[in-house]
N, CA and C atoms as an extended XYZ file, in Angstrom:
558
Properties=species:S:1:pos:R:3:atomname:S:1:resname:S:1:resid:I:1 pbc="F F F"
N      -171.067       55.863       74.127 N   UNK     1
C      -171.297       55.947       72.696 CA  UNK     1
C      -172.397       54.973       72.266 C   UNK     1
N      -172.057       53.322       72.521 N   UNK     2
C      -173.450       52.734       72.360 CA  UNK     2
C      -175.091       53.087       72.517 C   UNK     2
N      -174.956       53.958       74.108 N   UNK     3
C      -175.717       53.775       74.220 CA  UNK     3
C      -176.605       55.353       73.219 C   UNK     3
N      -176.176       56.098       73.807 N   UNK     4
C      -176.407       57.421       72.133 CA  UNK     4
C      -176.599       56.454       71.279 C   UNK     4
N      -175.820       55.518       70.516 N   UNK     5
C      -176.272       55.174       69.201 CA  UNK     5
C      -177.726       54.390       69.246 C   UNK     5
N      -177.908       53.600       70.514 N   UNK     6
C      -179.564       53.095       70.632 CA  UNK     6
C      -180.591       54.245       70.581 C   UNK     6
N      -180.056       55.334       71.305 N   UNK     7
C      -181.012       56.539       71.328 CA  UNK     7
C      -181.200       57.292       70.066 C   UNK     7
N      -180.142       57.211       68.982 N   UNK     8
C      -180.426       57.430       67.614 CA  UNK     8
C      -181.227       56.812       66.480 C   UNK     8
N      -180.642       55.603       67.261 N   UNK     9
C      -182.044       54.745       66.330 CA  UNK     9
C      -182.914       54.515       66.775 C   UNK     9
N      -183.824       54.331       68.050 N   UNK    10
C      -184.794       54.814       68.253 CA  UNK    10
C      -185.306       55.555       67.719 C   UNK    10
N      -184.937       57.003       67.804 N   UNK    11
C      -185.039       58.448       67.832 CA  UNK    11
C      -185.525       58.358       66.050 C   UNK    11
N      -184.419       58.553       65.724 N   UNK    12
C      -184.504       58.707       64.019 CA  UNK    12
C      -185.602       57.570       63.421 C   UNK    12
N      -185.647       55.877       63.889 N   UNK    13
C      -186.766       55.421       63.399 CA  UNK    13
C      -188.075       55.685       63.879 C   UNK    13
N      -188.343       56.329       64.747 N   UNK    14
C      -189.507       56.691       65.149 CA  UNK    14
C      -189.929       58.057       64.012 C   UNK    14
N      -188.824       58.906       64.446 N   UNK    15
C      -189.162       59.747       63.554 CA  UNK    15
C      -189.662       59.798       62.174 C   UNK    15
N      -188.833       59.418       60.846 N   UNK    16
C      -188.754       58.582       59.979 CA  UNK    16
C      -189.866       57.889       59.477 C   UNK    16
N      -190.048       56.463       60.057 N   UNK    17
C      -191.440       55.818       60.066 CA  UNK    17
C      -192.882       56.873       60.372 C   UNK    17
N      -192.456       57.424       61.442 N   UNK    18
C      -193.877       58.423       61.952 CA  UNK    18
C      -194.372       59.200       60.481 C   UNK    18
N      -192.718       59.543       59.780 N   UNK    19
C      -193.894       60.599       58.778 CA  UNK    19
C      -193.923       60.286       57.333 C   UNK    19
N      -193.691       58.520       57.232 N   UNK    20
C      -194.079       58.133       56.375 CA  UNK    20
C      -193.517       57.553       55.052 C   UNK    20
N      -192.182       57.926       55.355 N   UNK    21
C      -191.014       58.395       54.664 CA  UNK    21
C      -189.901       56.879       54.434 C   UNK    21
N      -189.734       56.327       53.271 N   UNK    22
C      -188.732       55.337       53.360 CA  UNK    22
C      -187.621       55.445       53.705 C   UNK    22
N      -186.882       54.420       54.133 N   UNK    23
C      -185.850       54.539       54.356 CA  UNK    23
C      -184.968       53.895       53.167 C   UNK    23
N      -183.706       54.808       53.144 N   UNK    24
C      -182.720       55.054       52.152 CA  UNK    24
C      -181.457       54.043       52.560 C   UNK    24
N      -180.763       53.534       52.045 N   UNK    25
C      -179.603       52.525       51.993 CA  UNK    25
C      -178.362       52.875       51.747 C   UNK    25
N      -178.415       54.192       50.914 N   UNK    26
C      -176.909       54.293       50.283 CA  UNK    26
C      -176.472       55.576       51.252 C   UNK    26
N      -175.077       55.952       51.510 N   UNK    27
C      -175.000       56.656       52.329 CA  UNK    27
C      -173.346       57.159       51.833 C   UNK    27
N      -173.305       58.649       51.893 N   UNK    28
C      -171.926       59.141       51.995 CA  UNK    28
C      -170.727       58.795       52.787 C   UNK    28
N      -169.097       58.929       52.372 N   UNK    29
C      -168.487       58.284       53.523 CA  UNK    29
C      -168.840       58.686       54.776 C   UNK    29
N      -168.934       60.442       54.964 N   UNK    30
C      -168.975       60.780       55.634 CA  UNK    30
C      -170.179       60.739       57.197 C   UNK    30
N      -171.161       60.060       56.565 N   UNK    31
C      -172.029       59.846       57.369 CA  UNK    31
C      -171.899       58.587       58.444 C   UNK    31
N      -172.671       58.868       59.669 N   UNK    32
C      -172.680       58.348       60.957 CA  UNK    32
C      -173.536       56.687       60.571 C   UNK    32
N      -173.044       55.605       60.447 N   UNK    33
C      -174.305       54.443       59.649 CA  UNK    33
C      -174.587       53.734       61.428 C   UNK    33
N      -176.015       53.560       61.361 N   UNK    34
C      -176.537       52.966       62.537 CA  UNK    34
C      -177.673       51.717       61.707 C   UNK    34
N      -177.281       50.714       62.540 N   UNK    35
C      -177.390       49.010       61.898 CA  UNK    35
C      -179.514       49.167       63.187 C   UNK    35
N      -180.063       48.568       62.196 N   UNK    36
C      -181.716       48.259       62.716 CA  UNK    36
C      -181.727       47.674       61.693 C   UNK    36
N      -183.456       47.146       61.934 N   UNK    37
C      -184.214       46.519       60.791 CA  UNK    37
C      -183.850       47.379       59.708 C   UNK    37
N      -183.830       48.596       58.998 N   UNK    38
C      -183.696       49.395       58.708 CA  UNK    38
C      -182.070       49.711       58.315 C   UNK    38
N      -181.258       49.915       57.273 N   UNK    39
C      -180.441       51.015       57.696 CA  UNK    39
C      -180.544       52.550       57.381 C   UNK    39
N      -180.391       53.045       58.561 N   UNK    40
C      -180.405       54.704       58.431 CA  UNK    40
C      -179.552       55.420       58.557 C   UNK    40
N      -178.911       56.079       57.763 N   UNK    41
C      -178.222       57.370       57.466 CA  UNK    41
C      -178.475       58.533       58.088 C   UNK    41
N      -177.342       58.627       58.830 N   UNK    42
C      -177.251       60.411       59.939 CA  UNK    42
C      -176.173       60.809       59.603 C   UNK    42
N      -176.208       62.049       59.632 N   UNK    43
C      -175.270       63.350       58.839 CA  UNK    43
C      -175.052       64.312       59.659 C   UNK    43
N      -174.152       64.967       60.221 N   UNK    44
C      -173.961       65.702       61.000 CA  UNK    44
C      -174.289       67.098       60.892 C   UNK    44
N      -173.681       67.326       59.528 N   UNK    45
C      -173.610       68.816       58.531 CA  UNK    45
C      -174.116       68.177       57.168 C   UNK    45
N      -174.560       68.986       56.610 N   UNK    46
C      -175.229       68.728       55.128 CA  UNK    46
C      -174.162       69.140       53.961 C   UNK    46
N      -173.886       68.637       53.039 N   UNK    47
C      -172.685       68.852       51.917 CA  UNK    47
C      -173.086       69.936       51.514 C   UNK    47
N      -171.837       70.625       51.243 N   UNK    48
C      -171.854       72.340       50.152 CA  UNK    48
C      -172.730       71.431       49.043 C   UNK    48
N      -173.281       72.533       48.819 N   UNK    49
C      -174.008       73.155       47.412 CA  UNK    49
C      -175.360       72.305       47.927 C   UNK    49
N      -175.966       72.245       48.876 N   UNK    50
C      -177.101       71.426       48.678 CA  UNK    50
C      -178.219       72.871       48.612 C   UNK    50
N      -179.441       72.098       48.416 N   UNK    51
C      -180.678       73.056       47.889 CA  UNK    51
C      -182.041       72.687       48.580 C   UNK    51
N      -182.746       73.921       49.033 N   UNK    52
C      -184.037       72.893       50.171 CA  UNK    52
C      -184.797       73.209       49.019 C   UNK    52
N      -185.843       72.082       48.959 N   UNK    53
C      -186.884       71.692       48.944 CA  UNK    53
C      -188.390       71.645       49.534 C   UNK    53
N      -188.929       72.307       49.807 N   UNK    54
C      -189.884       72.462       50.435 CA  UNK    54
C      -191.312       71.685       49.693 C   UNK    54
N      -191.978       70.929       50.464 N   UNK    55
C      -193.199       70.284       50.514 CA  UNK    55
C      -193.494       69.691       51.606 C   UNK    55
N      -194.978       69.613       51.002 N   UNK    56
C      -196.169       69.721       52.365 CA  UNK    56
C      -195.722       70.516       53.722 C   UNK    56
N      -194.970       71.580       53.541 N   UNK    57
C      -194.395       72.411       54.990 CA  UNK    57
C      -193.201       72.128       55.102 C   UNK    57
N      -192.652       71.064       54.644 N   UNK    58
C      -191.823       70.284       55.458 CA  UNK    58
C      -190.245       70.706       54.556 C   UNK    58
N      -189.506       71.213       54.801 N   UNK    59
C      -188.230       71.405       54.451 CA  UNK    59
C      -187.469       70.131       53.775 C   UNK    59
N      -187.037       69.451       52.820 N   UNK    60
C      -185.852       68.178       52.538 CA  UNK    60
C      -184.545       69.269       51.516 C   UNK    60
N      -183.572       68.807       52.308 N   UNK    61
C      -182.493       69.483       51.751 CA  UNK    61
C      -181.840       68.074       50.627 C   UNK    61
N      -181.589       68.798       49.244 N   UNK    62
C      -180.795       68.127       48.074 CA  UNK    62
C      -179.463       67.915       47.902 C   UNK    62
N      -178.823       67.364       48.027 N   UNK    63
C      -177.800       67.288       47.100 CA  UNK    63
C      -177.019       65.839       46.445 C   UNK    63
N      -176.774       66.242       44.823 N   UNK    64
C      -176.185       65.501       44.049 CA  UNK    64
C      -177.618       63.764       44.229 C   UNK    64
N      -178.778       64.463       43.904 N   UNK    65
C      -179.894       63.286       43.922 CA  UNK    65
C      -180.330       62.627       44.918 C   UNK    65
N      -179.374       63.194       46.243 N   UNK    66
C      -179.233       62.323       47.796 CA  UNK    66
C      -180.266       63.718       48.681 C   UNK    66
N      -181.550       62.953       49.619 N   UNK    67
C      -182.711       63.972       49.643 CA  UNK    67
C      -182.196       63.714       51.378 C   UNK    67
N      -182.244       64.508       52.248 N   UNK    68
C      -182.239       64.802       53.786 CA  UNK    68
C      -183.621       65.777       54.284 C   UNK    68
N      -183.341       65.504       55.563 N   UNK    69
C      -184.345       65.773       56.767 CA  UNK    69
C      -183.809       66.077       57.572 C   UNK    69
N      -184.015       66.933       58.566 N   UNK    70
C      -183.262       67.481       59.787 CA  UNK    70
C      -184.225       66.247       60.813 C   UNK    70
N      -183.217       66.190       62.157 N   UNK    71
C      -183.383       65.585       63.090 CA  UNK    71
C      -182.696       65.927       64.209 C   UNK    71
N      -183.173       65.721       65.768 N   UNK    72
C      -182.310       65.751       66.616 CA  UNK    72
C      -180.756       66.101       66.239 C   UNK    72
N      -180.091       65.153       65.639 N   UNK    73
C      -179.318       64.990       65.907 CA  UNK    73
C      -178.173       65.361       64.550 C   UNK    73
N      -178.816       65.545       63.793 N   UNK    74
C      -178.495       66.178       62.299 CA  UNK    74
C      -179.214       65.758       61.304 C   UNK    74
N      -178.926       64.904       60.217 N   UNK    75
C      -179.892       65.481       58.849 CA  UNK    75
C      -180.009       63.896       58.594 C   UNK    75
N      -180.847       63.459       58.628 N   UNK    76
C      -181.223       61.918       57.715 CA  UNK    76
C      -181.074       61.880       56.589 C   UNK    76
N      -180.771       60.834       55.635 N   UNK    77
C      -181.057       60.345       54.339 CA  UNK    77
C      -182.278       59.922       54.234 C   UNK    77
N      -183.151       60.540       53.551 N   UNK    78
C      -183.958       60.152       53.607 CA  UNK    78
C      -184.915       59.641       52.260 C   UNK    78
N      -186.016       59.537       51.361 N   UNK    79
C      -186.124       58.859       50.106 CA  UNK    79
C      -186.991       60.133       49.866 C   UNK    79
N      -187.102       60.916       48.726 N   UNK    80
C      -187.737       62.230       48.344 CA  UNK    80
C      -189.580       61.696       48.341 C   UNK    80
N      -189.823       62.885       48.886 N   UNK    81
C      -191.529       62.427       49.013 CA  UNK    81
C      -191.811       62.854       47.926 C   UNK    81
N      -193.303       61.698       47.701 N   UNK    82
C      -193.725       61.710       45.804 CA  UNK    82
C      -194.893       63.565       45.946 C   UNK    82
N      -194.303       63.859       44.463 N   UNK    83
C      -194.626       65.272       44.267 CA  UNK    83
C      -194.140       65.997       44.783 C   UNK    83
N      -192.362       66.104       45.195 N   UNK    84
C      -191.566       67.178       45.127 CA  UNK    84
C      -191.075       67.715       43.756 C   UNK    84
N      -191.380       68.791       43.896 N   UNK    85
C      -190.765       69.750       42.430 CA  UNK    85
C      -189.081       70.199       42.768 C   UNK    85
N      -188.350       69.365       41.598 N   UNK    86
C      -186.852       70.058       41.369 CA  UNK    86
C      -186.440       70.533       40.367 C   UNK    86
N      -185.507       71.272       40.417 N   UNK    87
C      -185.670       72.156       38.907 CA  UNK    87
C      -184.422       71.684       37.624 C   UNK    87
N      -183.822       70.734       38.403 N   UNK    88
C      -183.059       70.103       37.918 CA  UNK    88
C      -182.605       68.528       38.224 C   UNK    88
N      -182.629       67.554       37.082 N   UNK    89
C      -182.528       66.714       37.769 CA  UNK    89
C      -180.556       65.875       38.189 C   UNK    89
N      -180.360       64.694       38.555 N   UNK    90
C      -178.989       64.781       39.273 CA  UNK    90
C      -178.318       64.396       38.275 C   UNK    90
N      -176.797       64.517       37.965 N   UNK    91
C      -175.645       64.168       37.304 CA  UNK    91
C      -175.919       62.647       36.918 C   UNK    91
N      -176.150       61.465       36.215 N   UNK    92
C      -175.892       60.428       36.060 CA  UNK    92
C      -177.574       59.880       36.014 C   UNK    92
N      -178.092       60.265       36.088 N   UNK    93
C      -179.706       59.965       35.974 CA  UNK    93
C      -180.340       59.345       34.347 C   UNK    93
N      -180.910       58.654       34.219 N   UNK    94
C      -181.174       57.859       33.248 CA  UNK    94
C      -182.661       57.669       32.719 C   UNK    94
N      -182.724       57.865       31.203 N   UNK    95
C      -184.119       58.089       30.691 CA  UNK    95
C      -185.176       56.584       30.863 C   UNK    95
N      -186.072       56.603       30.963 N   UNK    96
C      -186.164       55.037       31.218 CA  UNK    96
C      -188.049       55.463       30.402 C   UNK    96
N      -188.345       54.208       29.557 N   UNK    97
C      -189.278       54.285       29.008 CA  UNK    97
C      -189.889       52.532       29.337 C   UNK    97
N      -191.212       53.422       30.241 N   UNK    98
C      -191.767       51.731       30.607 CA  UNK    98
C      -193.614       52.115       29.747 C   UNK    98
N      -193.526       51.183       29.037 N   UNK    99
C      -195.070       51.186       28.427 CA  UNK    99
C      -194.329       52.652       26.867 C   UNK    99
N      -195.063       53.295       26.922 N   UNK   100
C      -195.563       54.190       26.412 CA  UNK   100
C      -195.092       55.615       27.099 C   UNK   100
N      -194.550       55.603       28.500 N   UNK   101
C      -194.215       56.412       29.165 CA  UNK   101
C      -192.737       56.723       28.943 C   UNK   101
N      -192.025       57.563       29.222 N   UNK   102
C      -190.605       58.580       29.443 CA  UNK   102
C      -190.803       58.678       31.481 C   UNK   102
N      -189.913       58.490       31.654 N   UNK   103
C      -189.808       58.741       33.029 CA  UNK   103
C      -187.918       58.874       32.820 C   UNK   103
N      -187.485       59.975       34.087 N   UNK   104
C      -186.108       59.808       34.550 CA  UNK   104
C      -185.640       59.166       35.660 C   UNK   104
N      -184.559       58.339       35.777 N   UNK   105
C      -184.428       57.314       37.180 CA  UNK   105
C      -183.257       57.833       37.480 C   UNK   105
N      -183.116       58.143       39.138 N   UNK   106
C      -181.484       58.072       39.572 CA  UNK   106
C      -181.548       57.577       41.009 C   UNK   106
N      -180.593       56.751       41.538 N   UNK   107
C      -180.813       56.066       42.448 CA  UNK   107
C      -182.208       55.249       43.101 C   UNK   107
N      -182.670       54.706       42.241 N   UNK   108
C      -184.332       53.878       42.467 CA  UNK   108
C      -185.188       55.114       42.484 C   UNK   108
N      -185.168       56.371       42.126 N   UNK   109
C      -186.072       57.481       42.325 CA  UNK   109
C      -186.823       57.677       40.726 C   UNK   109
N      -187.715       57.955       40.719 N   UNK   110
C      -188.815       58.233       39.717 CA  UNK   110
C      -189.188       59.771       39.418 C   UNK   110
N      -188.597       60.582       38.552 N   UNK   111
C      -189.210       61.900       37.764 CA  UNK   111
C      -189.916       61.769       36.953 C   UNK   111
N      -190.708       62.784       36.711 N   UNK   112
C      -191.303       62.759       35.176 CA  UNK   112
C      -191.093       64.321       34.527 C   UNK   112
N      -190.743       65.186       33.332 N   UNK   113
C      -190.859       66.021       33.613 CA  UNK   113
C      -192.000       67.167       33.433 C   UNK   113
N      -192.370       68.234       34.199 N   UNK   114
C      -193.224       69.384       34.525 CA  UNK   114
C      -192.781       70.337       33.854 C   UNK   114
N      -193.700       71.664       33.638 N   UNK   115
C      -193.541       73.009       33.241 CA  UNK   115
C      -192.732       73.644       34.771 C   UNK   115
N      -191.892       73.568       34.911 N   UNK   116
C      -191.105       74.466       35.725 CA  UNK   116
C      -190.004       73.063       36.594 C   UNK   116
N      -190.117       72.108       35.707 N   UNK   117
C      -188.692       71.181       36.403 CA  UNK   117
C      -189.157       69.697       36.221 C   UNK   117
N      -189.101       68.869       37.622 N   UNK   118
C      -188.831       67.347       37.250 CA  UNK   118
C      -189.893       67.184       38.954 C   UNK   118
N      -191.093       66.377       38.211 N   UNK   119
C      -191.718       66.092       39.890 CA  UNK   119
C      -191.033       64.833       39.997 C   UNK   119
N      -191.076       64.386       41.433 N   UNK   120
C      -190.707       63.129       41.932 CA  UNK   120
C      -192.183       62.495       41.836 C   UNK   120
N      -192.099       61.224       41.506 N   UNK   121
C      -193.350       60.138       40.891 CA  UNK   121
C      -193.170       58.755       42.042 C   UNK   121
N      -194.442       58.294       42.336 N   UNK   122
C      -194.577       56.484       42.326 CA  UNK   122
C      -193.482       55.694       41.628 C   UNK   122
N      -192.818       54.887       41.773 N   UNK   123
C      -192.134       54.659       41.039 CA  UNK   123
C      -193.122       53.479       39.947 C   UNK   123
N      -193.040       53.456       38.641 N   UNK   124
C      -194.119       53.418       37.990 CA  UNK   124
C      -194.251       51.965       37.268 C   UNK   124
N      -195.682       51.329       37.780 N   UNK   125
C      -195.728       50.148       37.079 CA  UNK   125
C      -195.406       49.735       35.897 C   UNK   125
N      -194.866       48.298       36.214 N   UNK   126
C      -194.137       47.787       34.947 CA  UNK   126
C      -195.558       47.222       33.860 C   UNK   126
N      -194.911       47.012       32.555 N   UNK   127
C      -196.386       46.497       31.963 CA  UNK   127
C      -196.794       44.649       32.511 C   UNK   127
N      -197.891       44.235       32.154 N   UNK   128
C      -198.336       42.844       32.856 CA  UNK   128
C      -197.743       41.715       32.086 C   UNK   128
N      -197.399       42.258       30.647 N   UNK   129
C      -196.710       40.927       30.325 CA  UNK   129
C      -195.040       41.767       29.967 C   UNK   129
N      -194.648       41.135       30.982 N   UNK   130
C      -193.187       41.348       30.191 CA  UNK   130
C      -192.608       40.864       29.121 C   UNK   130
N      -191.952       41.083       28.597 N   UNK   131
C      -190.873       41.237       27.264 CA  UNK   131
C      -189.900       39.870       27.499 C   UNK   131
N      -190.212       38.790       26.947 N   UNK   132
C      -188.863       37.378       27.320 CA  UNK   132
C      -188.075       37.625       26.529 C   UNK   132
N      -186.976       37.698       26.380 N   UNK   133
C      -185.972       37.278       24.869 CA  UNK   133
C      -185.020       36.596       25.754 C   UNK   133
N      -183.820       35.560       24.124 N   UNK   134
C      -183.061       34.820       24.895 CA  UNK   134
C      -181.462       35.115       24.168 C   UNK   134
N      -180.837       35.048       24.909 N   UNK   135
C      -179.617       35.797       24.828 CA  UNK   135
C      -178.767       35.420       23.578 C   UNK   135
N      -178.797       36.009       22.408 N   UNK   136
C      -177.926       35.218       21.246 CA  UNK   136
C      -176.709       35.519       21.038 C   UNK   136
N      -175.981       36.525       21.594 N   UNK   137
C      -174.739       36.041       21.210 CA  UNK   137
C      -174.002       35.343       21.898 C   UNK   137
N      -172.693       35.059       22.133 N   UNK   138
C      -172.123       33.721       22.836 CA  UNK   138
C      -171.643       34.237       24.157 C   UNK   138
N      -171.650       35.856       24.683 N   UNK   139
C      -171.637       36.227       25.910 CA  UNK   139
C      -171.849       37.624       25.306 C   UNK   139
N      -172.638       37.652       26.742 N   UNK   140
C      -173.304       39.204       26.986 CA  UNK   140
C      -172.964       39.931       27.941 C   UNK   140
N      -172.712       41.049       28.333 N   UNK   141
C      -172.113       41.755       29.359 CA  UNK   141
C      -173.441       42.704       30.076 C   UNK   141
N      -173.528       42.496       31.342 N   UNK   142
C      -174.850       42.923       32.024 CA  UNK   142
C      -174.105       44.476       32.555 C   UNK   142
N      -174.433       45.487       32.752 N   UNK   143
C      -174.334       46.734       33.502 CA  UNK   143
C      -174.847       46.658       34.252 C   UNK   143
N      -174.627       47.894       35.691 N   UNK   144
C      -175.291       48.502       36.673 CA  UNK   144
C      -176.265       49.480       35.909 C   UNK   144
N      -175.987       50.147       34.820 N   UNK   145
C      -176.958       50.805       34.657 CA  UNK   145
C      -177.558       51.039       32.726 C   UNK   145
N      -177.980       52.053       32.313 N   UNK   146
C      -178.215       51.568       31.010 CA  UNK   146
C      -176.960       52.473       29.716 C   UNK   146
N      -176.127       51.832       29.979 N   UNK   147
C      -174.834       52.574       29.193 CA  UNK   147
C      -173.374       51.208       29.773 C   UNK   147
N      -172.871       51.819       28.287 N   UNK   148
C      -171.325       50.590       28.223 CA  UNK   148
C      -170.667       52.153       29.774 C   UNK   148
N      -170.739       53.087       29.515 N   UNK   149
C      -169.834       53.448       31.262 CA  UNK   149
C      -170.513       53.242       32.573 C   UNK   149
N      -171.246       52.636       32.348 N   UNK   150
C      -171.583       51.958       33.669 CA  UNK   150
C      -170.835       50.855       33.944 C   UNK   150
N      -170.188       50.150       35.316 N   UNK   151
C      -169.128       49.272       35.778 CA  UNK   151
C      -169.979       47.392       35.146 C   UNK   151
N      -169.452       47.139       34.738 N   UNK   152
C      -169.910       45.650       34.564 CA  UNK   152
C      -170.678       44.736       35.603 C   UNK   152
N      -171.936       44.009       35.895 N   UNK   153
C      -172.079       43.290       36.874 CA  UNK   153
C      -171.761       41.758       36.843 C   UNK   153
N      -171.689       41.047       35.713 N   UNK   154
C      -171.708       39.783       35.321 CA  UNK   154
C      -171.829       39.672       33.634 C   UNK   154
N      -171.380       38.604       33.225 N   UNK   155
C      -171.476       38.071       31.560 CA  UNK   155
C      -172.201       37.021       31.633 C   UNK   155
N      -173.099       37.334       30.948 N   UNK   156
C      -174.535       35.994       30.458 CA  UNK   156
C      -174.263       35.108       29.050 C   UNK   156
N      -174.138       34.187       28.934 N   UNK   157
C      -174.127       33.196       28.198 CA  UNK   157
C      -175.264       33.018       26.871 C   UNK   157
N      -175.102       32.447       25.973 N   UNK   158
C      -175.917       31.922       24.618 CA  UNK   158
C      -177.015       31.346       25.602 C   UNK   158
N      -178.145       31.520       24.793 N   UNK   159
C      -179.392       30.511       25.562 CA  UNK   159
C      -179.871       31.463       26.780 C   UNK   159
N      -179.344       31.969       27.919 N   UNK   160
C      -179.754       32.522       28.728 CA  UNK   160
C      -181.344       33.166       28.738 C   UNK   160
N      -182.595       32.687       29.133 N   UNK   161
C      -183.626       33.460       28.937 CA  UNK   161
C      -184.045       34.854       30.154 C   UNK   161
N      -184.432       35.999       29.483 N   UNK   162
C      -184.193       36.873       30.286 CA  UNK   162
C      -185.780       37.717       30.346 C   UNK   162
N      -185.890       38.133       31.364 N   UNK   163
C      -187.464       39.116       31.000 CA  UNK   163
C      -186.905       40.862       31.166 C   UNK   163
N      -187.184       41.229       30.573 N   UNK   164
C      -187.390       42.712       30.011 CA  UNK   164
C      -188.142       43.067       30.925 C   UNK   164
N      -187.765       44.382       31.861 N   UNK   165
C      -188.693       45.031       32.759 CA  UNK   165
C      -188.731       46.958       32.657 C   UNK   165
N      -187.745       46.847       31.621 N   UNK   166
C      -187.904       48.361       31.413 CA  UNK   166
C      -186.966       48.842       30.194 C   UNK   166
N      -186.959       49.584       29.247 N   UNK   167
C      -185.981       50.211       28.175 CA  UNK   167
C      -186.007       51.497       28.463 C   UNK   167
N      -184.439       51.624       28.032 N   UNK   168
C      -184.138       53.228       27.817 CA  UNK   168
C      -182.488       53.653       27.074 C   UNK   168
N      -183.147       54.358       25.891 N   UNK   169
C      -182.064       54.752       25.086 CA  UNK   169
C      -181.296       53.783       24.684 C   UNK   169
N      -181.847       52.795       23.674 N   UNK   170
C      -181.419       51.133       23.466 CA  UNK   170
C      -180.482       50.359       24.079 C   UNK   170
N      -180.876       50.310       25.369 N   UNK   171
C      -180.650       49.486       26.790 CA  UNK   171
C      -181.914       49.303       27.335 C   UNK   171
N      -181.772       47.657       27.559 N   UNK   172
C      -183.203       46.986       28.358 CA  UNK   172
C      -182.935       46.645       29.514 C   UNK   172
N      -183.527       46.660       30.891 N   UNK   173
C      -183.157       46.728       32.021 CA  UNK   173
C      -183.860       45.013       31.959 C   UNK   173
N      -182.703       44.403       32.502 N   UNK   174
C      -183.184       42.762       32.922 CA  UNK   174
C      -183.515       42.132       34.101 C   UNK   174
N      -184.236       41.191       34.466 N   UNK   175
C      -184.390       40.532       35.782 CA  UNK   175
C      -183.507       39.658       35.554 C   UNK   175
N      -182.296       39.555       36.667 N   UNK   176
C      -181.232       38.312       36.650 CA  UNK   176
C      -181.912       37.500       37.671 C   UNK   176
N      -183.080       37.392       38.685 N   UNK   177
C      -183.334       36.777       39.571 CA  UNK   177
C      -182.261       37.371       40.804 C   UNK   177
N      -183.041       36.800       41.936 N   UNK   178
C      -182.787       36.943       43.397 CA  UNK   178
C      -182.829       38.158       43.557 C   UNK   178
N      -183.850       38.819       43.193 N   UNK   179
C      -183.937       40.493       43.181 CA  UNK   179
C      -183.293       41.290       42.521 C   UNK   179
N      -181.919       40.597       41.648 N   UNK   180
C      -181.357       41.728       40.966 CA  UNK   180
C      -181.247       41.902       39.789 C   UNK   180
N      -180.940       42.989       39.482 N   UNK   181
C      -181.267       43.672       37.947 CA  UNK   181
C      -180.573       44.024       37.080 C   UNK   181
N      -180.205       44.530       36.216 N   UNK   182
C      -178.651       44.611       35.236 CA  UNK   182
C      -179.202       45.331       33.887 C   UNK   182
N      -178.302       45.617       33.251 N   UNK   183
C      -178.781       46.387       32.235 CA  UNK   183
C      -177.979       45.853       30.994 C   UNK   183
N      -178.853       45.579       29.895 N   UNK   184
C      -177.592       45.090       28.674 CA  UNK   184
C      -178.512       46.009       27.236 C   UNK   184
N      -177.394       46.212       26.393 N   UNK   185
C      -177.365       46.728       25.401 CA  UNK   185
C      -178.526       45.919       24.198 C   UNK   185
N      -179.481       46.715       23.737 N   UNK   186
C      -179.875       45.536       22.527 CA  UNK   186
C      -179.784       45.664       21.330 C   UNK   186
């Protein structure tokens, strides 16, 4: 079994890397998880109701916002290549307005929408001066995403100074530091 699993990750990061393609983090229970620099997602069978996708030749099967690739050995997770056309975008996806722009976000992925659906985008520069404000009421409640039903990540304090890196649907997406991000109501 080990040693198959070296031959998978090999296999799949060669593959993968070769065509350019990021690698994806989040992964169904059901999937096979193999530990590299990298983690990569292998799938044996692809979930009911998924939908292919076709660009540049290349087949990526959909489902529920989660994009795959066939391989040896079954189907990768893989990150949707920029300028795929979908005709719908996923359950829980979120309007996000950076600059002057409308864009849709679901799982770190970037739409915008087209005459016949939703292309996948760059994910799109932030503006050069960000937005500071400082936290006034006497605790603030941060989200995973930009809505009170999103799960709580932490409560921020009076005084707290915060930078603004994106709004959508009066929720501002915040930098908490150490890379992570949170969403609070304004």
């Amino acid at each position: 079994m080990k040693g198959m699993l070296r031959f998978l990750t090999r296999s799949a990061l060669a593959l993968l890397l070769g065509s350019g393609l990021a690698l994806a983090g989040v992964a169904p229970a059901s999937a096979a998880r193999v530990e590299s620099r990298h983690q990569l997602t292998v799938v044996k069978t692809l979930p009911r109701g998924y939908r292919t996708v076709h660009f540049g030749g290349t087949p990526h099967y959909v489902h529920e916002g989660r994009y795959y690739r066939r391989q040896a050995h079954g189907y990768a997770l893989v990150r949707p290549p920029v300028g795929a056309l979908v005709v719908s975008l996923p359950l829980g996806n979120a309007r996000v307005t950076i600059g002057s722009q409308f864009f849709y976000r679901f799982d770190d992925v970037y739409y915008r929408q087209v005459r016949g659906g939703y292309r996948v985008v760059a994910p799109p520069a932030f503006p050069a001066r960000p937005t500071h404000i400082v936290v006034r009421p006497r605790q603030l409640t941060v989200h995973t995403g930009p809505g009170g039903r999103y799960p709580a990540m932490t409560r921020l304090h009076r005084g707290t100074e915060l930078i603004v890196t994106a709004r959508s649907a009066g929720w501002c997406r915040v930098d908490l530091g150490h890379g992570r991000q949170g969403w609070i109501h304004e």
